[in-house]
C-alpha positions in Angstrom: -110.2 18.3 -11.1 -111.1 16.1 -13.9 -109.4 16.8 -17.4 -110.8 15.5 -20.6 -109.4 16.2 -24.1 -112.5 16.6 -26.3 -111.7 16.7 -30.9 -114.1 18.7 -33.3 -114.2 15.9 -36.2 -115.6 17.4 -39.5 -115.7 18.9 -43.0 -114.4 22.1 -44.4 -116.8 24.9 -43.2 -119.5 23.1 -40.9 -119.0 25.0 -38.1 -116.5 23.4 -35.7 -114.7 26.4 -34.7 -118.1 28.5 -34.4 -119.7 25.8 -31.7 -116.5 26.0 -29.9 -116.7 29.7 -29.8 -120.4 29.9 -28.9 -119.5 27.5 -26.2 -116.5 28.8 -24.9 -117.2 32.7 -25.4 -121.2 33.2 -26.0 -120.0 34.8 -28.9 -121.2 33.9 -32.9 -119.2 35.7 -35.8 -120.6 35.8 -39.4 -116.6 35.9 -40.5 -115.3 33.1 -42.0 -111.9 31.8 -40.3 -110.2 28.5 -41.6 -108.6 26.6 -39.2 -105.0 26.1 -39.7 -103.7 23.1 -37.8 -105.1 23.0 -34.6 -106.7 25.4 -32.0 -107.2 24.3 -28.4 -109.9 26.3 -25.9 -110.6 25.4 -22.6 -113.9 25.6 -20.2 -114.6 24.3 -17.2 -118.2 22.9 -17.4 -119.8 21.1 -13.7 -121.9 17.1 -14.5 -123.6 16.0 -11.6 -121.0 18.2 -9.3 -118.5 17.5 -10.5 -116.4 20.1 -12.3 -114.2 18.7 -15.7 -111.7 20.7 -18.0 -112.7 20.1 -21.0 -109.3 20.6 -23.5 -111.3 21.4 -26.8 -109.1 20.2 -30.0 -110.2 22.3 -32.9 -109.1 20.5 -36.1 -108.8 21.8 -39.3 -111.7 20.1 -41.4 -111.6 17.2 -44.1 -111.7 17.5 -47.5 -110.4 16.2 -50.3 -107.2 18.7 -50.1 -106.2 18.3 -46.6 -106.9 14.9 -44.6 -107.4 14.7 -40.5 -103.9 13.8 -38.7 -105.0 11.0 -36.5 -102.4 11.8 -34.3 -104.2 14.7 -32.8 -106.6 12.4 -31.4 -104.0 10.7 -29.5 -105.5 10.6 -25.7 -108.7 12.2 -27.1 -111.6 11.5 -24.2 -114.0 11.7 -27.0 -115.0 14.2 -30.3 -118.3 15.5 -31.3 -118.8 15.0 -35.1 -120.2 17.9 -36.7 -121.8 18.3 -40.2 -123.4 20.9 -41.9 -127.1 20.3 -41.9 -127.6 22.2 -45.2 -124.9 20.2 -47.3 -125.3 16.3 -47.7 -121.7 15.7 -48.6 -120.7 16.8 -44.8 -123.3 14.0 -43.3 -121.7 11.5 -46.2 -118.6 12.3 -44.9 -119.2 12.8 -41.3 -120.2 9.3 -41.1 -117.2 8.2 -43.2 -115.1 10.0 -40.7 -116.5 8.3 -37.9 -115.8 4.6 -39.5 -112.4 5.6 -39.9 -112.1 6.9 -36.5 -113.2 4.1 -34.8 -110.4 2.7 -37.0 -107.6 4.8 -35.8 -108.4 5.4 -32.4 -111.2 2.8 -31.4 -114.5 2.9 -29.8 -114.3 6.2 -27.8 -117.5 8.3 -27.1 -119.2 10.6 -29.7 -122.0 12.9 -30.3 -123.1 13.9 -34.1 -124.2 17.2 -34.3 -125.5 18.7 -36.8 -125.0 22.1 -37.4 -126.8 25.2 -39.1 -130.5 24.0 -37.8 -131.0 28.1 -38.3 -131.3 27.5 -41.9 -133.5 24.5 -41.6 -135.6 25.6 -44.6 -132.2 24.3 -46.9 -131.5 21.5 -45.1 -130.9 18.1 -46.5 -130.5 16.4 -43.7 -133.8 14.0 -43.7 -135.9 11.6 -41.9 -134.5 8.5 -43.5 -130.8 9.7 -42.3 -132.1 10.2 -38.8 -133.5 6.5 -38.9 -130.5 5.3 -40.0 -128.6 6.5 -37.6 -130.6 6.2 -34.7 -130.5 2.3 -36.2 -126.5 2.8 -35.0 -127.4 4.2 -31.9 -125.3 7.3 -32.8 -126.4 10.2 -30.3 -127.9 12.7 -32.8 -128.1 16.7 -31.9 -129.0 19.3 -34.1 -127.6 22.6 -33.4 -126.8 26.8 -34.5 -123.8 28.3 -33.5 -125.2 31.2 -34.6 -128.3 31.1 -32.1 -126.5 28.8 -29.6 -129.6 26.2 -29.9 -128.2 23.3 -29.2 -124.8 23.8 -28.1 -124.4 23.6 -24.7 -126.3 20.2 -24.6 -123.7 18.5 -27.1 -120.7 19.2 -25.6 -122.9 18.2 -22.4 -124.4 15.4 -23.5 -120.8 14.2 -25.0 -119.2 14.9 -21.1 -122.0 12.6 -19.5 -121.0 10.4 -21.8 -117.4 10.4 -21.5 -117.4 10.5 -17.6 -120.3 7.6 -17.4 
């Protein structure tokens, strides 16, 4: 069996841990739980027949308090980058986060979801940020942990990519 260690890149509060849990479980929870550190999940998930482990890296999210340890990316397969569609500052930051990881741990596969789609009446996530990064071919996805829209198809689309 294939094994692939996949990272949750993103700002405090944009719903890494719940897209991880709606994957992994089926399950949303309105509770808030920060992420200390990391947390690592598991699920097996089949790509054209083939079955892959996917080792699911939950990190702790940027801020301006607490910065990613780029040493938990060490023999990362790939990371989906998650803002929160509702807060610009996430997206600004998101797509600082991705510069700097293609910095620290080069050009390895991504998908940028963004999260919250739910509450798509506050968003602020717009058509001239979606042109700009389709303009960096970034593989955009827009998702709700608390629905599950979405979810299954980015850490799909991120394994397809991964695996070629």
């Amino acid at each position: 069996m294939i094994q692939k260690k996949i990272c949750m890149l993103g700002s405090f509060a944009v719903g890494k841990t719940s897209l991880v849990r709606r994957f992994v479980e089926s399950i949303f929870s309105e509770t808030y739980h920060t992420t200390v550190g990391v947390k690592i999940d598991k699920k097996i998930v089949r790509i054209d027949g083939a079955e892959i482990n996917l080792v699911l890296w939950d990190l702790y999210g940027d801020d301006d308090f607490q910065k990613i340890r780029w040493s938990y990316f060490q023999g990362s397969s790939g990371y989906l980058l998650v803002a929160d569609g509702t807060r610009r500052a996430t997206i600004d930051k998101a797509i600082e986060l991705e510069e700097r990881a293609r910095k620290e741990i080069g050009a390895v596969p991504f998908v940028f979801v963004v999260n919250k789609c739910d509450l798509v009446d506050d968003w602020e996530f717009d058509p001239e940020m979606d042109a700009r990064l389709a303009a960096k071919n970034w593989t955009v996805l827009r998702s709700s942990a608390k629905t599950g829209q979405g979810v299954d198809e980015a850490f799909s689309q991120l394994t397809r990519k991964i695996v070629g």
